[in-house]
C-alpha angles and dihedrals in degrees: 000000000000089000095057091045086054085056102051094053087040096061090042096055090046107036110012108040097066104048088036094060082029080055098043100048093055086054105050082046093050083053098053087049095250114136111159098104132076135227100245103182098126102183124138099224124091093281083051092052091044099045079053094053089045092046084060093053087055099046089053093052095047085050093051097039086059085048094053097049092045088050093051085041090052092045089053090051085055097047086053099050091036084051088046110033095053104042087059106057080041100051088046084057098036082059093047092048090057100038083054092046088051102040094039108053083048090058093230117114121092126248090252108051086044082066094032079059100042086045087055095050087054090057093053098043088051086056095051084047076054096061091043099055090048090051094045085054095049082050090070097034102098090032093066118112122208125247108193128187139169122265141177107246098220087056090053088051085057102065095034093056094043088046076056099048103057096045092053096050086048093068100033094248118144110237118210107199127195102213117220113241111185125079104244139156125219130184110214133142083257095195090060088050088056097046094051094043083048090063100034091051083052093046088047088038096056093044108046126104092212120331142006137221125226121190122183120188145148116229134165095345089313134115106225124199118172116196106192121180129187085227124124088274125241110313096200132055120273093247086062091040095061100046114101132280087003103160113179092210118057093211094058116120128239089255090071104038114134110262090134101067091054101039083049082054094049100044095041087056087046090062106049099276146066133232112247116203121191132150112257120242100239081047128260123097128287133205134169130187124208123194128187102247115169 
């Protein structure tokens, strides 16, 4: 009797205790909605198995704790430009509309100013269809399904360089493109990798002194596309890059907020990846997209 009960402290001591208090500290920490830690109890017996298990369920809610903060950050970044961007175009037509009402009941504005005036409110009412339409895009963004295929990559290739191709010779802008060489398949939801190198080659495109360079490769399970421009580079963070509606220039219009960056973000996310923004070394801005693509 006393022996069996030697060996059961024993094994405690020796294989319980540890996971157990291993066990019970992350879940006083998880309690206390700290997450940053790992369960680092690495043996292979059935404690080891379950601190492993429970090493995953942390890492997810870490994972989705980040996602949910940069959701309600994302979400404060839209009420502000939605608080900002509106109340200018308003308050331009709001002063037209009085200017008309005084000038006009005294009989004493011109023709011509009267439809200088008017030219000017539509402006400012196609920037404000502008913003709807932006908003009514971000709307659909988390609802979208993906739809993945396999592709040759070299077909893939095909339709990139040639979307490429065209906005680059519509601004007059000179496009270097490295070719991919090997034969490989990938399976992506290739009208959401068009979609996201589309805004980032008009990103690359406005903002390039003379020419762009366009990279497309598969590494390590991921589809790669590096967009590269000979601009002054990002001046923000990309943390700051990818919110919406971030414009570098103030006076910017609606029509060239950044909505890209940050749908690029979302779908690249989406997809099993993420969008990584940096400043080249030689200068310029460089982005590259992953997607997820086995």
């Amino acid at each position: 009797m006393c022996k069996i009960r030697y060996l059961l402290i024993y094994s405690y001591k020796n294989k319980l205790k540890t996971p157990l208090q291993e066990l019970k500290d992350a879940s006083q920490m998880i309690a206390d909605n700290e997450l940053d830690f790992h369960v680092s109890y690495e043996n292979k017996d059935e404690m080891g198995t379950l601190c492993k298990e429970f090493e995953m369920m942390r890492s997810d809610l870490s994972d989705n704790n980040r996602k949910m903060w940069r959701m309600i950050d994302d979400e404060k970044a839209l009420r502000n430009a939605i608080a900002h961007d509106i109340r200018s175009p308003l308050s331009i037509l709001r002063g037209y509309q009085e200017m008309l009402l005084e000038f006009v009941s005294a009989e004493s504005i011109k023709t011509e100013d009267v439809i200088d005036i008017l030219q000017t409110g539509m402006y400012q009412i196609d920037r404000i269809e502008h913003f709807t339409e932006n908003m009514r895009k971000m709307s659909h963004l988390e609802q979208r399904e993906l739809q993945c295929s396999e592709i040759e990559l070299s077909e893939l290739a095909k339709k990139i360089e040639a979307e490429a191709a065209m906005l680059s010779k519509k601004e007059s802008k000179l496009c270097k493109v490295e070719r991919v060489q090997e034969q490989n398949i990938v399976k992506v939801d290739e009208e959401l990798v068009m979609e996201v190198t589309d805004n980032l080659l008009e990103n690359a495109v406005r903002y390039a002194q003379k020419s762009i360079a366009l990279q497309i490769k598969k590494k390590d399970g991921f589809l790669i596309i590096s967009v590269e421009d000979d601009g002054i580079g990002f001046v923000d963070t990309e943390e700051k890059v990818t919110e919406p509606f971030y414009h570098k220039n103030p006076q910017d219009d609606l029509k060239h907020f950044g909505l890209g960056m940050y749908i690029s973000r979302i779908f690249c996310e989406k997809h099993g990846g993420n969008l990584k923004i940096y400043n080249a070394r030689q200068g310029g801005a460089h982005v590259e997209a992953l997607f997820k693509a086995e």
